[in-house]
N, C-alpha and C positions, 0 to 999 in steps of 0.2 A: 490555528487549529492545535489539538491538542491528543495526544495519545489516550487521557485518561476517558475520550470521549469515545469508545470504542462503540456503541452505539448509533453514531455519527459518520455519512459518508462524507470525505471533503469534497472529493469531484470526479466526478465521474461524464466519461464522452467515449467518443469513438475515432481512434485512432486510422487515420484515412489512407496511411500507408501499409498496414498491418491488417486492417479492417475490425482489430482487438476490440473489446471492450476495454478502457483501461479505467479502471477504479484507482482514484489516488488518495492516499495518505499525506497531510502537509504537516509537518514535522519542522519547526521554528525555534526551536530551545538546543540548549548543547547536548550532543551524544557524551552519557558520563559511564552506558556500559554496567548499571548497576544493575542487581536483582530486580529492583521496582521497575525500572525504565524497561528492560529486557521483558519481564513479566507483561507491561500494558500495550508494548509491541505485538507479541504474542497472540495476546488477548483482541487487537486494533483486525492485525489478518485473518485469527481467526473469523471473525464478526464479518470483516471483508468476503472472505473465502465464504461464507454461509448465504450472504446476500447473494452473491453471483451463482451459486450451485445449487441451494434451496429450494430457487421461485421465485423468492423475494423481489429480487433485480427484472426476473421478465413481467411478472404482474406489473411494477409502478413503470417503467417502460419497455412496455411489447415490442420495441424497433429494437433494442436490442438481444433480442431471445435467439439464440444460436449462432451468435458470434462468439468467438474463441474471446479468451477471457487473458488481460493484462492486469499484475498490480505496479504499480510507482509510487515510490516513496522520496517527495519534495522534501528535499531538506538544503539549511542552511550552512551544514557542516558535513564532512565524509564522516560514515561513522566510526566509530572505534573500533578497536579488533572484535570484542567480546560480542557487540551485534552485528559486524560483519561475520564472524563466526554463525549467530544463529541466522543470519539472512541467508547461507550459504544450505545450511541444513534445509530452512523451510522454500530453497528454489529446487533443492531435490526432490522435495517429498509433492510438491505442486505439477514440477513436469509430471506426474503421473496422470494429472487432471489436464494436460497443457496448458496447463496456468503460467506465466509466465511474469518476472517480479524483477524490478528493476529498480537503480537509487540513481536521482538525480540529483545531484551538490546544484544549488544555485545561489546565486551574487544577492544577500540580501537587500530588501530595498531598503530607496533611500530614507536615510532616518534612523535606521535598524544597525549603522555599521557600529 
């Protein structure tokens, strides 16, 4: 998946410990921390954050309409400071909605090392 597809939900479920909705982002290229990369981040959550707050999210599935709302961000690599910096900003301004935003580093698969 791809940031510049911000239109595009990667996956989205229901987190059975938390009972969340957790909408995910899957992020497979290197974090390089740039204006462009920062910018279509921005742009990915917001679109995210619009689908789950909207309507959008409970019209195409009604089972999830009133569960607390998670985001995750699957990635291949931790990110740099520059968008750890801005993930740090946009998990404050979210807890206001109890949205809650999280980055998972994962072992890419095989083939991909």
């Amino acid at each position: 998946m791809s940031l510049d597809q911000s239109n595009v939900i990667d996956a989205l479920g229901i987190d059975d410990a938390s009972g969340r909705v957790i909408l995910v982002i899957r992020h497979d290229a290197p974090w390089d921390g740039s204006d462009a990369q920062l910018f279509l981040l921005q742009e990915k959550l917001n679109a995210y954050v619009s689908f789950a707050l909207d309507g959008e999210m409970a019209a195409d599935y009604p089972d999830f309409a009133g569960h607390p709302i998670g985001l995750r961000i699957d990635c291949f690599a931790a990110p740099d400071p520059r968008t750890l910096h801005l993930l740090a900003h946009v998990r404050r301004q979210l807890e206001f909605q109890d949205i809650r935003v999280e980055v998972r580093a994962l072992p890419p698969a095989p083939g991909r090392e």
